[in-house]
C-alpha positions in Angstrom: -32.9 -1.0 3.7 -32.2 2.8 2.4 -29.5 3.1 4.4 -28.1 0.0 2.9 -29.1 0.7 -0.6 -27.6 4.4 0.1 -24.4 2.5 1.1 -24.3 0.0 -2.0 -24.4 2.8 -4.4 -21.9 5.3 -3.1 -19.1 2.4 -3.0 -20.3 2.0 -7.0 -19.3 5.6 -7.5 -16.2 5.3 -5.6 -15.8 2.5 -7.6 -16.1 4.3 -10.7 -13.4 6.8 -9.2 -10.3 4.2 -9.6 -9.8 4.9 -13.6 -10.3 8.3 -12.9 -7.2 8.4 -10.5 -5.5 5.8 -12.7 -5.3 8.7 -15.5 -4.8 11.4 -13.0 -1.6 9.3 -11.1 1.9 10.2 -13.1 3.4 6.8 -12.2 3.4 4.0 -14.3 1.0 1.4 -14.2 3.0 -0.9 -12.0 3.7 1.6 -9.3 0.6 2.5 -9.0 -0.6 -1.1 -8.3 2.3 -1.9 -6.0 2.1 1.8 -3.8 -2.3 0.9 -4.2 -1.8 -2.5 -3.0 0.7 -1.8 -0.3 -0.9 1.0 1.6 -4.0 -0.7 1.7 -2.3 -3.8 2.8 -0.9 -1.4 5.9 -4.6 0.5 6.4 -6.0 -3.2 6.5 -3.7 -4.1 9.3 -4.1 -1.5 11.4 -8.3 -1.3 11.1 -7.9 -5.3 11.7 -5.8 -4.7 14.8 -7.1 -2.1 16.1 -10.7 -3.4 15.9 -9.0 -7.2 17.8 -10.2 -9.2 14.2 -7.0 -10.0 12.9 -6.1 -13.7 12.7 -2.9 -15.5 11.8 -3.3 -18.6 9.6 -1.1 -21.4 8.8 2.0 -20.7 6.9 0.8 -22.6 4.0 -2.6 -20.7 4.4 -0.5 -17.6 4.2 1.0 -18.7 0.8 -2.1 -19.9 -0.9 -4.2 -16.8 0.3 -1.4 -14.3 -0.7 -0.9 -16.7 -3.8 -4.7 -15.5 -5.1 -3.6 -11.9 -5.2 -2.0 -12.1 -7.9 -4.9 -12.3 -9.9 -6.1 -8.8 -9.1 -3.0 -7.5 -8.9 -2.6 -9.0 -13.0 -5.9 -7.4 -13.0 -4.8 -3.8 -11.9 -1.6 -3.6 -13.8 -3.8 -4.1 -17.0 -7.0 -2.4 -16.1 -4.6 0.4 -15.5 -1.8 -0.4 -18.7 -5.0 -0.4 -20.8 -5.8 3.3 -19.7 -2.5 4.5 -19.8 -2.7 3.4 -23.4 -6.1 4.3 -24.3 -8.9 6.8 -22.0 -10.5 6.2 -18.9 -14.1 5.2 -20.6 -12.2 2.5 -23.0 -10.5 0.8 -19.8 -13.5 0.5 -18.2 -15.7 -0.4 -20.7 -13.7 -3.5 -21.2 -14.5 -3.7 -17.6 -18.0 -5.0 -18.8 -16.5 -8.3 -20.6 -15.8 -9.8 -16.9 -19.6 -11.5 -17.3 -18.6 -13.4 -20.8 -15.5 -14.5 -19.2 -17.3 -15.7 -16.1 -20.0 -17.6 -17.7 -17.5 -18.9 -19.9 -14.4 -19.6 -17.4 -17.4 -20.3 -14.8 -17.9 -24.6 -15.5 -14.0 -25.2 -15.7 -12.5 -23.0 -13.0 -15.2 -23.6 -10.6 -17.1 -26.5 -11.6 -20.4 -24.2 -12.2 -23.6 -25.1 -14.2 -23.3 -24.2 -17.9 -25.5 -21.2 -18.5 -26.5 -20.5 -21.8 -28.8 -17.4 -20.8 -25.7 -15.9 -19.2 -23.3 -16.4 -22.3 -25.7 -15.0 -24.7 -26.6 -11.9 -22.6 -23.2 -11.7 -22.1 -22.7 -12.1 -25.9 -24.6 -8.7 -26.0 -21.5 -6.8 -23.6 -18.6 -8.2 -26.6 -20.9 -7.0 -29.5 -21.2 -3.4 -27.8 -17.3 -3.5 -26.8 -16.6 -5.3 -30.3 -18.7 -1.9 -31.8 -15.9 0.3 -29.1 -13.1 -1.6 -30.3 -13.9 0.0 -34.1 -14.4 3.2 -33.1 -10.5 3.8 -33.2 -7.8 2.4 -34.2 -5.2 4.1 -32.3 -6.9 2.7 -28.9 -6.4 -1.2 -30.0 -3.7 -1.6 -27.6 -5.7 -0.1 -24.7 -8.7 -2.9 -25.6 -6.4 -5.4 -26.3 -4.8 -5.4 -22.3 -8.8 -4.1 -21.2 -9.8 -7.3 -22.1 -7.0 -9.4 -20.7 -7.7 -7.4 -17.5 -11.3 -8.7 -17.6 -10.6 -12.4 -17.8 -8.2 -12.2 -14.3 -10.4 -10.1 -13.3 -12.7 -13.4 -14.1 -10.7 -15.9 -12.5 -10.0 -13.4 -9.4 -14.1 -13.5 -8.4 -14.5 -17.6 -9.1 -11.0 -18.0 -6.9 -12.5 -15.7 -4.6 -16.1 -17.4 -4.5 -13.9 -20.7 -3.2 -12.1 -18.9 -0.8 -14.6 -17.0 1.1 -16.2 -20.6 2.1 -13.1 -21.3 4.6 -11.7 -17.9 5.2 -12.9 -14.2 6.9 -13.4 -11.7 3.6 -10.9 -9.1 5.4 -8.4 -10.9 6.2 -8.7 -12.7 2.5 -8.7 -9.3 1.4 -5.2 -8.7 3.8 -3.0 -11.7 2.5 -4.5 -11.0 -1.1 -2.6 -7.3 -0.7 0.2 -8.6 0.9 0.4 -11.0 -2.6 0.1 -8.3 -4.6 2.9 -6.0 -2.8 5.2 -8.9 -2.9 4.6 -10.4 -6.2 4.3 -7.3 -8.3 7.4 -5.6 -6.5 9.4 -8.9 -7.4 8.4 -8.0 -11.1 9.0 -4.6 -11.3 12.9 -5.0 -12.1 11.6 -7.1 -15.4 9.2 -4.7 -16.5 12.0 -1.8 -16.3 14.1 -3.7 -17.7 11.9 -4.8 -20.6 9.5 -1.9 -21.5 10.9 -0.4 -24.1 9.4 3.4 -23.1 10.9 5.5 -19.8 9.0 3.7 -16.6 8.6 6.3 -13.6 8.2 4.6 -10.2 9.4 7.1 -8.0 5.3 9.1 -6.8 5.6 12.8 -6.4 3.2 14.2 -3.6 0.6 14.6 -5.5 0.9 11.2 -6.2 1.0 10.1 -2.8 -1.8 12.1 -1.8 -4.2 10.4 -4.4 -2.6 6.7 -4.2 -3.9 7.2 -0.3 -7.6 8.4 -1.6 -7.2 5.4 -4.0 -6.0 3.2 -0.5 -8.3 4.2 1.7 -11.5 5.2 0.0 -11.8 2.9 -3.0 -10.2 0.0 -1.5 -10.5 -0.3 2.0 -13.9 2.2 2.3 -15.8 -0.1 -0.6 -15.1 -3.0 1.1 -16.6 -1.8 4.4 -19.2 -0.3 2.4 -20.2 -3.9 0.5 -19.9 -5.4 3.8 -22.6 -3.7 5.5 -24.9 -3.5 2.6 -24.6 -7.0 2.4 -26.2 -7.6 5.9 -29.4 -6.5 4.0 -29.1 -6.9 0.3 -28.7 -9.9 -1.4 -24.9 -11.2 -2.6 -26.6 -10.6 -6.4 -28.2 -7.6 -5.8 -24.4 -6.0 -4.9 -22.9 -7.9 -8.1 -25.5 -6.3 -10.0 -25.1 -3.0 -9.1 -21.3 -2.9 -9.5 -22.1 -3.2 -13.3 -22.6 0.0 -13.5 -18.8 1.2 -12.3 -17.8 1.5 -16.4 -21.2 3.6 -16.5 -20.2 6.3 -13.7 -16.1 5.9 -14.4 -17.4 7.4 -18.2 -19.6 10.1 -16.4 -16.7 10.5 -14.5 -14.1 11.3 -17.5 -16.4 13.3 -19.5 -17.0 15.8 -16.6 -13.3 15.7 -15.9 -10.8 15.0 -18.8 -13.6 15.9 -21.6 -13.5 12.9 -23.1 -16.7 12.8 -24.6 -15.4 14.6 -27.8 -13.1 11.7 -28.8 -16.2 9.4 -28.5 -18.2 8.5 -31.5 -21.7 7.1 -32.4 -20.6 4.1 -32.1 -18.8 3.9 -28.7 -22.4 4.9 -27.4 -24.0 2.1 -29.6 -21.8 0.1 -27.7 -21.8 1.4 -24.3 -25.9 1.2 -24.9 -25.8 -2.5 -26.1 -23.8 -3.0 -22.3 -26.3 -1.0 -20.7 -29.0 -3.2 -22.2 -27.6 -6.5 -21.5 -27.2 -5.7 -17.9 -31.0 -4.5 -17.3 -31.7 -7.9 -19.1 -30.1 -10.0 -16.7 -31.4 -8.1 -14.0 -35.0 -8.3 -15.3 -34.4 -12.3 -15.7 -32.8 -12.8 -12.5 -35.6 -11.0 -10.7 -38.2 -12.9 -11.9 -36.4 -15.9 -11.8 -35.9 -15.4 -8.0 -39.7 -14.7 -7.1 -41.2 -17.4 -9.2 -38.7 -19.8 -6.8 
């Protein structure tokens, strides 16, 4: 049970790692999802054939699999847009929104029970980011496409919750890649054409170098990670715990990129508020689940 707890948490921190190389990668938002998606669309492949547990579904399978990526990938190009325009801890504490979405998204998308305790403590998460979004003005734009990121980032998890009923999690994973790599590279000649600022595609090698740590360790190694925690810890314990990604990504960016002195009172009124609503819904959840 250590082992697997020891696990869990490590793939949170290497969680909290992909804002950090979203700031630190030259590219433009787009590139980085497409070069992100693709390599770990080829590092999928060759763990899946190399370990004989790749399997080839019906064309139409295909589609509607490699369809659903397009929902992270909308996901990444904002989550990444929105700290290209703003800071690391401002992209990911938008991040935190993903719950209000859910429980709100939750009874339409996937046919859920209303929950009123979960809109309310997720009512918590949009005061704190609503106390953020004040904070500064010039970082409005970065909140605005944070948010946007957090409600495909919504849809992505009840689409996903669908899926992984009929289909194996890697190979869901595989064609969702191979959607992203296909449908963001077919929009890359719009976005060139209409971004009104320079868009830089081309990687240098430092680039390359940390789009592959991005690939391998927090894409493909989280997932591997999650999996094998999972054969121990509960599916909510994991979601839990992945709550506190924005937590470590701001840890992350005040050690690194000193961001700390652009933050106020008020982002950390916020960020606490977040915090807060999270060990409430934890608390709850645990007690709901031993009095069942």
């Amino acid at each position: 049970m250590k082992k697997s707890f020891l696990l869990l948490h490590i793939a949170v921190i290497l969680a909290g790692f992909t804002g950090i190389f979203g700031k630190l990668i030259s590219i433009n938002e787009i590139g980085l999802v497409w070069f992100r998606a693709l390599f770990s669309m080829i590092l999928l492949y060759l763990i899946l054939k190399g370990s004989r547990k790749f399997m080839v579904y019906e064309r139409k399978q295909q589609w509607q699999l490699m369809a659903s990526g397009l929902l992270p990938g909308l996901h990444w190009l904002l989550f990444y847009a929105s700290i290209k325009y703003s800071n690391i801890s401002i992209g990911v504490i938008c991040f935190c929104t993903s719950g209000f979405f859910t429980a709100l998204l939750g009874p339409v998308v996937a046919g859920k029970r209303f929950s009123a305790r979960e809109l309310l403590l997720s009512l918590l998460t949009v005061i704190g980011v609503g106390l953020i979004f004040h904070f500064d003005t010039s970082y409005r734009l970065g909140i605005t496409l944070g948010l946007i990121s957090s409600v495909f980032g919504s849809l992505y998890m009840l689409t996903n919750e669908k899926l992984i009923r009929r289909y194996d999690a890697a190979m869901i994973n595989y064609y969702q890649m191979a959607g992203i790599t296909l449908g963001i590279g077919l929009l890359i000649p719009v976005y060139v054409y209409t971004l009104p600022i320079a868009v830089k595609l081309i990687p240098t090698g430092t680039d390359i170098g940390y789009l592959l740590i991005l690939a391998s360790f927090c894409t493909i190694a989280i997932y591997v990670m999650v999996a094998e925690s999972l054969r121990r810890i509960s599916a909510f314990t994991v979601s839990l715990s992945f709550n506190l990604e924005p937590v470590y990504s701001i840890l992350l960016a005040i050690l690194f990129f000193q961001e700390g002195k652009q933050l106020n009172m008020a982002f950390y009124t916020g960020l606490l508020l977040i915090i807060t609503s999270v060990l409430l819904q934890m608390f709850m959840s645990i007690k709901t689940s031993k009095i069942k």
